[in-house]
DRENFILO-478390 format. One record per residue (C-alpha): residue in three letters; chain; x, y, z. Coordinates in steps of 0.001 Angstrom, whole numbers. Each point is the difference from the previous one (the first is absolute). Example, Ala and Ser with C-alpha at 12.3 -4.5 7.8 and 13.67 -1.06 7.14 Angstrom:
BEGIN
aa_ch_X_Y_Z
ALA_A_12300_-4500_7800
SER_A_1370_3440_-660
! end
This chain:
BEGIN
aa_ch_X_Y_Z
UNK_A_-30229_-10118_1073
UNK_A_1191_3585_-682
UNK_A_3140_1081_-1485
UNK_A_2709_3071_-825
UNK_A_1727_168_-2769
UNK_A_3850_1424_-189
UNK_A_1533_1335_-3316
UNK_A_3593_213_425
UNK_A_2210_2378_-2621
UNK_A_3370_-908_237
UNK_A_2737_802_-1792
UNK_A_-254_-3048_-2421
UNK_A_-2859_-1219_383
UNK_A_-4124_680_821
UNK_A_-1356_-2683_2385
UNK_A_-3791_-205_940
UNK_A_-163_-1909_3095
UNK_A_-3586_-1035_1917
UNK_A_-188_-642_3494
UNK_A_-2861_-746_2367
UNK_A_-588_2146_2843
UNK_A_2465_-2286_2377
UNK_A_2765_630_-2030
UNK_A_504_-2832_-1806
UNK_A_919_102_-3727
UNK_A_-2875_-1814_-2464
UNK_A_1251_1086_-3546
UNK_A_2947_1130_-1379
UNK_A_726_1806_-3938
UNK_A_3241_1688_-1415
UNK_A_1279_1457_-3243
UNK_A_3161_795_-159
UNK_A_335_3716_-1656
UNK_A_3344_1743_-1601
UNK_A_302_3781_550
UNK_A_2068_1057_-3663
UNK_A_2428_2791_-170
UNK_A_-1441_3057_-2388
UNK_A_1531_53_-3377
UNK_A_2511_2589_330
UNK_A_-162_324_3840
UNK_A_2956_-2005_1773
UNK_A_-1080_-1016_3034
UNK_A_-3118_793_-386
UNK_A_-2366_-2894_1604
UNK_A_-3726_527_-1762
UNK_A_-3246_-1332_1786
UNK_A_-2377_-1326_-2452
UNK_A_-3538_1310_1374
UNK_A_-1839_-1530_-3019
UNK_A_1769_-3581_-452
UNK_A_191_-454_4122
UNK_A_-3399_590_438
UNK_A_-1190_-3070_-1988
UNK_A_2489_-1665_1957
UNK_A_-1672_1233_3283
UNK_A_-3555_-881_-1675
UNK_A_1158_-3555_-770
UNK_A_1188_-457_3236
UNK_A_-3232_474_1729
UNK_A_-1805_-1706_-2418
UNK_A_2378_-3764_340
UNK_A_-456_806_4337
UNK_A_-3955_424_-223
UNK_A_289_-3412_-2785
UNK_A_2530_-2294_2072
UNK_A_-2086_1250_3276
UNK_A_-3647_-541_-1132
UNK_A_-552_2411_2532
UNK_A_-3357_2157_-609
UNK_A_1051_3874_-219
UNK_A_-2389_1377_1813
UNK_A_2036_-1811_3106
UNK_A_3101_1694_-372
UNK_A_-955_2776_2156
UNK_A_3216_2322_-921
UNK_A_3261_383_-1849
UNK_A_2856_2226_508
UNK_A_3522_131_-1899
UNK_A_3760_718_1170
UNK_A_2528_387_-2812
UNK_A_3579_858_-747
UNK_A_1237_3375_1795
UNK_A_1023_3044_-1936
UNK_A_-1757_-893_-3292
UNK_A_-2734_3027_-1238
UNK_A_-2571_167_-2209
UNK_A_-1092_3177_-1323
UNK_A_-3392_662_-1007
UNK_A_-1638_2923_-2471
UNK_A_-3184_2359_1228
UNK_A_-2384_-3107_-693
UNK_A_1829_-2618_1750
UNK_A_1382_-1891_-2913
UNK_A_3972_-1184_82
UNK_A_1782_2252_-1385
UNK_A_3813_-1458_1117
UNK_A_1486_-2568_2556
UNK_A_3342_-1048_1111
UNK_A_1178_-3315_2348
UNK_A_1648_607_2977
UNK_A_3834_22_-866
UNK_A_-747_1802_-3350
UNK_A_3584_2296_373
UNK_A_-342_2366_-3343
UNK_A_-310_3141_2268
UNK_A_3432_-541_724
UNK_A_973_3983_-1490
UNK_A_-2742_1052_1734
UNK_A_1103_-883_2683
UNK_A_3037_2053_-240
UNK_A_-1597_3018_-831
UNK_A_-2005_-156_2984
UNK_A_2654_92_1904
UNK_A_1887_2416_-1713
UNK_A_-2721_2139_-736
UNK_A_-1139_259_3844
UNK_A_2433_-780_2198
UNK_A_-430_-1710_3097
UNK_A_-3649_-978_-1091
UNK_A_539_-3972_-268
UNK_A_1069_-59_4098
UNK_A_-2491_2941_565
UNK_A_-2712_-2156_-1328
UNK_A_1289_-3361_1276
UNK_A_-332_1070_3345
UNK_A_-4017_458_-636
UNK_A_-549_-2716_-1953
UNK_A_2989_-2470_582
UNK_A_660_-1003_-3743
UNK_A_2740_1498_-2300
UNK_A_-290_975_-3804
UNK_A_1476_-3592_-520
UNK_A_-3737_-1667_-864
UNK_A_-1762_2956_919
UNK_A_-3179_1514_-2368
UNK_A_1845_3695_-546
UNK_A_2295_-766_-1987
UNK_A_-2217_-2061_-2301
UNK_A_-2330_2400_-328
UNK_A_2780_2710_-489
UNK_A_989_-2710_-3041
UNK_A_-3229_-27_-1600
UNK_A_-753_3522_246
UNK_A_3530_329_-1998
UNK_A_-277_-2697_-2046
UNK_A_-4004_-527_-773
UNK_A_-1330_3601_828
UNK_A_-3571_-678_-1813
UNK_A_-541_-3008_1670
UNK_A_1300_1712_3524
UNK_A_-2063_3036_-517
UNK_A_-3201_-3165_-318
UNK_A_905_-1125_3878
UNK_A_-3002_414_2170
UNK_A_674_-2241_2728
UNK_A_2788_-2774_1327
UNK_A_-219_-3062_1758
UNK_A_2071_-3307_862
UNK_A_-319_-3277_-1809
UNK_A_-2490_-1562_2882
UNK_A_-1951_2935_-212
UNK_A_-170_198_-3713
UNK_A_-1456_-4023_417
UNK_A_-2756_1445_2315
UNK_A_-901_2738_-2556
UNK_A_-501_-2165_-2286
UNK_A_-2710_-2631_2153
UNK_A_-1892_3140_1877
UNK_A_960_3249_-2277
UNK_A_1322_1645_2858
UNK_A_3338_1762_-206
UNK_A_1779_-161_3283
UNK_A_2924_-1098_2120
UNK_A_1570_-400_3062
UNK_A_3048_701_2036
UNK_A_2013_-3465_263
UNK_A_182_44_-4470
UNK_A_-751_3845_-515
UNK_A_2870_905_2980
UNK_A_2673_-1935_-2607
UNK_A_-470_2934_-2376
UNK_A_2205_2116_2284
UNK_A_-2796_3083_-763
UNK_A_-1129_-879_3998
UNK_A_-416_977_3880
UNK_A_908_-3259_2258
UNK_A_-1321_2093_2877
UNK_A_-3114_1150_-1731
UNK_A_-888_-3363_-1997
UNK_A_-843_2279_-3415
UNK_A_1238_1318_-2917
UNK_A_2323_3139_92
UNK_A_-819_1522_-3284
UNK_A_2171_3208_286
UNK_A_2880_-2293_-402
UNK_A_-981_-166_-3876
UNK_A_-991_3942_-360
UNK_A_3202_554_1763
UNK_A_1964_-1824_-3027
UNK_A_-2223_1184_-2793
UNK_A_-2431_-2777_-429
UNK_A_-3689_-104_782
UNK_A_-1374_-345_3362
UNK_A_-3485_-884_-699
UNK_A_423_-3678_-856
UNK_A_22_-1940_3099
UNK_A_-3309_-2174_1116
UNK_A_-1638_-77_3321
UNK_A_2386_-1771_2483
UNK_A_-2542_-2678_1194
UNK_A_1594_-2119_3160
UNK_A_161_-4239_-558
UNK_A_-3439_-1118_254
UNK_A_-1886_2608_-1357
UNK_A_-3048_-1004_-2429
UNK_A_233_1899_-3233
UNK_A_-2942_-1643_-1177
UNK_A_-1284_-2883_-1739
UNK_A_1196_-1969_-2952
UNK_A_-1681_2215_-2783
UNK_A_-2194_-1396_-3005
UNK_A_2615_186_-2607
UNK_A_2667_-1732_1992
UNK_A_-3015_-2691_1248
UNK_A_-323_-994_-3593
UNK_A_3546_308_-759
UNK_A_1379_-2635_2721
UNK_A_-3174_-1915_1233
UNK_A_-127_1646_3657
UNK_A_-3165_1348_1871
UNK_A_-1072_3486_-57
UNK_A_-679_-770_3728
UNK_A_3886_-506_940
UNK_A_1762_2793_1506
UNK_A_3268_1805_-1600
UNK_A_2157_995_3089
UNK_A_3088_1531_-72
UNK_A_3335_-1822_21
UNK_A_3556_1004_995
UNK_A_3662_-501_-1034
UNK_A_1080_-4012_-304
UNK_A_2449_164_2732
UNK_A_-1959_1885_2054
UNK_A_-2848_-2081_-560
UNK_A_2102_-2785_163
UNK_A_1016_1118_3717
UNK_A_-3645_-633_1134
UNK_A_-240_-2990_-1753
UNK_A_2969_-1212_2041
UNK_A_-1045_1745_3224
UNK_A_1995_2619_301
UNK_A_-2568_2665_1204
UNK_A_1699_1579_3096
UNK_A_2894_2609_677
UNK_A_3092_-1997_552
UNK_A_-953_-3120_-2117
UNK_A_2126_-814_-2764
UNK_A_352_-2266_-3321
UNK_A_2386_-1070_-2454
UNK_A_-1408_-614_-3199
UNK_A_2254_-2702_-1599
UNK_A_-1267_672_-4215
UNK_A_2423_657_-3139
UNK_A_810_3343_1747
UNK_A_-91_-372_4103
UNK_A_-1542_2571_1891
UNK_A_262_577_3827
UNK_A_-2415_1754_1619
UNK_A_-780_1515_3561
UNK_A_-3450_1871_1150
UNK_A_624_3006_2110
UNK_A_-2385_3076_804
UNK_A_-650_2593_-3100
UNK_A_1679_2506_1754
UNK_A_3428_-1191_-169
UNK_A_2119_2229_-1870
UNK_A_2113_-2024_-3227
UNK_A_3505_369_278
UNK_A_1600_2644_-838
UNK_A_3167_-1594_-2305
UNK_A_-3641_-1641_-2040
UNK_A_1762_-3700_574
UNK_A_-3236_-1680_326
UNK_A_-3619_551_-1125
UNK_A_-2800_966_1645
UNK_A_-4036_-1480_-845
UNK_A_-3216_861_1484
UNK_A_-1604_-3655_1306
UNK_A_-3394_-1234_-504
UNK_A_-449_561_3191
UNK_A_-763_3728_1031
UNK_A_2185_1403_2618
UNK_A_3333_-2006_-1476
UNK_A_2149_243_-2391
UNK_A_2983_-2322_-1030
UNK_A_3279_165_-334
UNK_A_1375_-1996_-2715
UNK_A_3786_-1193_-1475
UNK_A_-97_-1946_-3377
UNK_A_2868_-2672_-1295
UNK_A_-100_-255_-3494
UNK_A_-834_-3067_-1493
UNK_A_795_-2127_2431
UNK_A_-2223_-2946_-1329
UNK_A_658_803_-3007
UNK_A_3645_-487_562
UNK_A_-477_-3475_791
UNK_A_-1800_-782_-2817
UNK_A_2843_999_-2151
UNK_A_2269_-2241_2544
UNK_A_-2386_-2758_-710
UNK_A_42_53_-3592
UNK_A_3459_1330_-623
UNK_A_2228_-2728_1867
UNK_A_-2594_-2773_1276
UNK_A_-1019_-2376_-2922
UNK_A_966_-3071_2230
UNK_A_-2454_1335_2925
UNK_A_-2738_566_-2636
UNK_A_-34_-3182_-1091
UNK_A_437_-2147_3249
UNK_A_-3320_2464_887
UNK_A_-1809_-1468_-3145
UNK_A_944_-3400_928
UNK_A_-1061_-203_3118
UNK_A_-2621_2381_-502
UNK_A_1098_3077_2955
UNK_A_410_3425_-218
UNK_A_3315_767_-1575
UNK_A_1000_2874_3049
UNK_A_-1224_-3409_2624
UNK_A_3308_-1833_-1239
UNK_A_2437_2845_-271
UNK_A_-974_1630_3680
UNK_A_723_-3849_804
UNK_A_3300_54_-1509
UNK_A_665_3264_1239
UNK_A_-1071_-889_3898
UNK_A_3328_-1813_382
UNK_A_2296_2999_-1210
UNK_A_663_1803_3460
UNK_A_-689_3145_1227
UNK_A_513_2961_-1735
UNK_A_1165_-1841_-3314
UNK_A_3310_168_-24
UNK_A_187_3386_308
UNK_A_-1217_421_-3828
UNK_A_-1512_3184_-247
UNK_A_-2860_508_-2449
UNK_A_-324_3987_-1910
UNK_A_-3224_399_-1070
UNK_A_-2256_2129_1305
UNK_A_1220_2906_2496
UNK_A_-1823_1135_2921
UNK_A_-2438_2625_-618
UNK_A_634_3411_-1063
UNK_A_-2763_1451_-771
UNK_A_1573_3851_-758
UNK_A_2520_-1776_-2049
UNK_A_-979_-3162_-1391
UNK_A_2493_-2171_-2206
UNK_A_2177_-3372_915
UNK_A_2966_-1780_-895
UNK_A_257_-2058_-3054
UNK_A_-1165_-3808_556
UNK_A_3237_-1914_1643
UNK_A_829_-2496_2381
UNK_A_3351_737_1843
UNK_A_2637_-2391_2401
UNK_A_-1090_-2900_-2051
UNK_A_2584_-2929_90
UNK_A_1447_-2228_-2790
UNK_A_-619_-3019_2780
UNK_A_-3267_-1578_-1397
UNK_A_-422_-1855_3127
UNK_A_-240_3643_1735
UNK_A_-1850_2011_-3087
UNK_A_-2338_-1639_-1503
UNK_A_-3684_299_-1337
UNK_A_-900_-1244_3907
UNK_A_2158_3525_1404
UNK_A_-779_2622_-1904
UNK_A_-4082_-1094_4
UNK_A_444_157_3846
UNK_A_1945_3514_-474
UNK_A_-2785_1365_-1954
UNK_A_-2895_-986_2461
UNK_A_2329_1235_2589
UNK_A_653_3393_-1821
UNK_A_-3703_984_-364
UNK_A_-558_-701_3702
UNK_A_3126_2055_915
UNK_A_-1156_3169_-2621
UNK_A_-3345_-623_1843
UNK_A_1230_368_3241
UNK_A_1672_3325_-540
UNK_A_-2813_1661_-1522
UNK_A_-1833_-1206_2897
UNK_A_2768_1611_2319
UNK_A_12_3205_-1734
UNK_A_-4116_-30_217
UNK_A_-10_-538_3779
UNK_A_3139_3040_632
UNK_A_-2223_2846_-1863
UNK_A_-3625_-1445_1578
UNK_A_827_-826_3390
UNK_A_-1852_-3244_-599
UNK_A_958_-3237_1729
UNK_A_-758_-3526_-948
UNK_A_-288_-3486_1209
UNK_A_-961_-2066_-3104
UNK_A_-170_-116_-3988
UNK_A_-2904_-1065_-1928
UNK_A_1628_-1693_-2607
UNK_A_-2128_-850_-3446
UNK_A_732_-252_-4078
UNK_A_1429_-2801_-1407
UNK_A_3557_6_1608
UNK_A_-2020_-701_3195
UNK_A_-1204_-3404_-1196
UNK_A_3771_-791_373
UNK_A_910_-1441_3638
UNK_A_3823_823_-252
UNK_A_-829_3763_-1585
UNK_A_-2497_215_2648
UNK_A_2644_-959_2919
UNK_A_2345_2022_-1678
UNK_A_-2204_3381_222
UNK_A_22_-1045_3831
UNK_A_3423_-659_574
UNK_A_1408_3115_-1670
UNK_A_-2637_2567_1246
UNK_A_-538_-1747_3263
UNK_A_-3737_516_609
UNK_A_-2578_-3076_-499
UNK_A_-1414_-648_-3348
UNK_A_-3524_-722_-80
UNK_A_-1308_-1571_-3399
UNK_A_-3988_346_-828
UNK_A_-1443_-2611_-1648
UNK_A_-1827_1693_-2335
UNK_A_1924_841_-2717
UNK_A_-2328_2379_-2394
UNK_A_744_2860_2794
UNK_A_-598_2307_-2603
UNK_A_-3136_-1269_-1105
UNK_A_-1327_-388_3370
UNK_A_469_3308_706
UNK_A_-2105_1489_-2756
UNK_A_-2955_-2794_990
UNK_A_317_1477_3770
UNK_A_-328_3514_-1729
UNK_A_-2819_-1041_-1694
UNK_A_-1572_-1782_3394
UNK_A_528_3202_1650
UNK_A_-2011_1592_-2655
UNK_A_-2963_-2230_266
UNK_A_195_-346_3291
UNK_A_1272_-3779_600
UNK_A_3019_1806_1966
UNK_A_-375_2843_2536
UNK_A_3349_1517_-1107
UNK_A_3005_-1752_-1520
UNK_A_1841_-365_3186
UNK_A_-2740_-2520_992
UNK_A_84_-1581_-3404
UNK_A_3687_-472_795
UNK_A_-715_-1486_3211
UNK_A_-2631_-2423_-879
UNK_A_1771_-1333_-3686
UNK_A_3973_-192_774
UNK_A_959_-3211_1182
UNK_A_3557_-875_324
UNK_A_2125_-3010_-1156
UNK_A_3125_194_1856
UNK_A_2495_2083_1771
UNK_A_3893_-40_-190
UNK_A_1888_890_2439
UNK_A_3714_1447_165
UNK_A_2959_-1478_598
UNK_A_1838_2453_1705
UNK_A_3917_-1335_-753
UNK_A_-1125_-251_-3425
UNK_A_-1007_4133_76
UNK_A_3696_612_1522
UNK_A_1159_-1730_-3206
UNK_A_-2111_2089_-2558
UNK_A_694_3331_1796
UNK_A_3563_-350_-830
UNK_A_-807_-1005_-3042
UNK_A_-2692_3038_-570
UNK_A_2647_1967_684
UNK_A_2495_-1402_-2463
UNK_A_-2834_372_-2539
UNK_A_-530_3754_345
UNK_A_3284_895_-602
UNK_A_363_-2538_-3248
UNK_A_-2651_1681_-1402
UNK_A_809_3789_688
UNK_A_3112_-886_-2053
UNK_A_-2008_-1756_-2556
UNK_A_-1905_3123_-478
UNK_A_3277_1869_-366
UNK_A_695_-2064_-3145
UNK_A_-3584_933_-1521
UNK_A_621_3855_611
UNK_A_3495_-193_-1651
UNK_A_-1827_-1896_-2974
UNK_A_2135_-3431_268
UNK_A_-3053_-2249_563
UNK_A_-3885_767_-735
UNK_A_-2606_842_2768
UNK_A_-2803_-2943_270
UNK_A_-2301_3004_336
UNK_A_-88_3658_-101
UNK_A_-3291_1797_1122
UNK_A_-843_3116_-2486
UNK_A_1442_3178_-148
UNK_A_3452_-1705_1929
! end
């Protein structure tokens, strides 16, 4: 038996998951790691290079112990990781500084950006289809300002995947689903545009070789060999971004194929060619794929998941502990409770997160509005109905706004995450956007990606559309109830308007945003 070995770097956590070469998963570690603000530096969101490393290492090492596989079978590894995080690297190669991928301290630099050269965010956006929002300028503007003899150290830049490969093989490198996030990027071109940093003052000879998914950087070196317990004889191939990634992992390889990812944040994304132009307002944002030739188009709701958690343990003791009892999944009994609510919730309306706006990114303070003081109308049952309702509503008009820029129609949503192991959130997506919602049954998408990366590399896989083909198998598919989509378009509408005027209340400084993006 051989094998391929994933190493997933999310945002909280570093997963090694081992797979043999038909996709199915044979090991499984995590540590959980916490990304701590610098002293001094509000909102500053650190990357700990030296401490998540052993974390990394320790991972490998409990997969190759609770395996028992022999090393010298797994033929190749790759990694996919959080977008928009960096790591910086001196002349010899060693860390020099590293941020996670929401780290917002730059949020003055931002500013002077665009003060300083005016026009450049949208001049730039239209290249590389990010804003300053999460981009690497502006973080590299703050440590040249704030750190200038560690800045004038930086020899090279790379994402957190790619800093996970440097590590196993010694190669430096990256490639265009992770290193396009950095905003310093050609969609078209699939490569760094480094006159973007001379252009703002900052150096322009720190970007790697843009390597596509798939290609070998090398082996697993001797240090890292005695370090984690692999073979010298595995391959290191190069990873991607986790959604992207994550977009193979779920089959959704060609132009016009598109996914919601239902996590603590939702995003919804749509494939279409690389030469399609972002919009020009900068609503939504633009990625290169994995695949070459596409890029994806891509609206985020914030924390949609996460939301519910907070629903869960806010107001839901009772649920909880039937769910103990009887020994179910908590969200099982309340999407039970909340199936015989009707359509549309009585008309609650959930403010959370906004639609995206990428050029100007903030939303509305937390709120539910048109609740009732009847408890047989507004109750725990409603308003968790209204909130899986709301995230499929939010999704559906990013998806809109996607398909009137691209051009792109669609048929069907790949639907994966955790909301998407929920049958009422899952009819629910259907209903409101009215396409058919196909779940996969694997559920490490993510994971599965990187190991077809790594197949790819070795050679298991011909390319990772044919990965794709061969590994995703699907569970089920939902499909729309069309008088139930005439109920949540009124409602859609409804929603839209209660939440421009919830933003008016945040911009005359009566209630608090839920989140700002830097330099708003």
């Amino acid at each position: 038996m051989q094998y391929l070995l994933a190493l997933d770097a999310g945002t909280g956590s570093i997963r090694a998951v081992l797979f043999d070469t038909q996709g199915t998963q044979i090991a499984l570690a995590q540590e959980e790691w916490t990304h701590l603000e610098e002293q001094g530096v509000s909102n500053s969101m650190r990357f700990d290079f030296n401490a998540n490393w052993q974390l990394v290492v320790g991972c490998i090492q409990k997969v190759l112990k609770d395996s028992a596989v022999n090393p010298v079978d797994i033929l190749a590894l790759s990694a996919t990781s959080m977008r928009e995080g960096i790591v910086l690297y001196d002349k010899e190669g060693k860390e020099l500084w590293a941020v996670a991928n929401v780290d917002a301290r730059a949020a003055k630099e931002v500013q002077e950006l665009k003060e300083n050269f005016t026009g450049i965010e949208a001049e730039f956006y239209q290249e590389s289809g990010q804003t300053f929002a999460l981009g690497a300028l502006p973080r590299l503007l703050w440590l040249k300002n704030n750190r200038p003899e560690m800045y004038a150290q930086v020899a090279k830049m790379s994402m957190i995947g790619d800093w996970i490969l440097a590590k196993l093989s010694g190669v430096i490198a990256s490639d265009p689903s992770n290193g396009g996030t950095t905003g310093v990027f050609s969609l078209n071109k699939r490569t760094w545009v480094s006159s973007m940093a001379r252009k703002v003052g900052l150096k322009d000879d720190i970007f790697p070789p843009i390597l596509e998914v798939g290609s070998v950087l090398g082996c697993v070196s001797e240090k890292a060999s005695l370090a984690t317990g692999l073979s010298t004889q595995t391959k290191v191939v190069m990873g991607g971004g986790d959604v992207q990634l994550g977009s193979a992992g779920l089959g959704v390889v060609n132009a016009g194929e598109v996914a919601i990812l239902g996590g603590s944040f939702w995003q919804q994304i749509v494939n279409i060619p690389k030469e399609t132009h972002p919009p020009k307002d900068m609503a939504l944002r633009v990625n290169p794929h994995v695949i070459a030739g596409l890029s994806q188009a891509e609206g985020i709701t914030f924390f949609s998941g996460l939301v519910m958690r907070w629903f869960r343990d806010a107001f839901c003791d009772m649920e909880k502990l039937q769910a103990q009892k009887e020994n179910r999944d908590v969200y099982e009994i309340l999407e039970e409770n909340a199936r015989k609510v009707p359509v549309g919730s009585y008309d609650i309306l959930p403010i959370f997160s906004d639609s995206m706006k990428y050029g100007k990114w903030y939303h509305a303070a937390p709120s539910f509005l048109n609740l009732s003081i009847d408890p047989n109308i507004c109750n725990r049952a409603a308003m968790f109905r209204a909130l899986e309702e709301n995230a499929a509503i939010v999704s559906s008009i990013n998806l809109e706004n996607i398909q009137k820029f691209s051009g792109v129609t669609f048929s069907e949503i790949v639907f994966a995450g955790g909301a998407s192991k929920g049958n009422l959130w899952s009819q629910i997506v259907a209903d409101v956007t009215g396409y058919s919602v196909k779940i996969p049954r694997v559920r490490e998408a993510t994971a599965l990606g990187a190991a077809m990366a790594a197949g790819v590399g070795c050679g298991v896989y011909t390319s990772l559309k044919s990965a794709a083909e061969e590994l995703v198998v699907w569970e089920k598919t939902y499909t729309p109830n069309l008088q139930n989509k005439a109920i949540y378009d009124g409602l859609k509408e409804k929603w839209k308007s209660a939440y421009e005027a919830q933003l008016k209340l945040v911009d005359d400084t009566i209630t608090t945003s839920m989140w700002k993006a830097p330099g708003l």
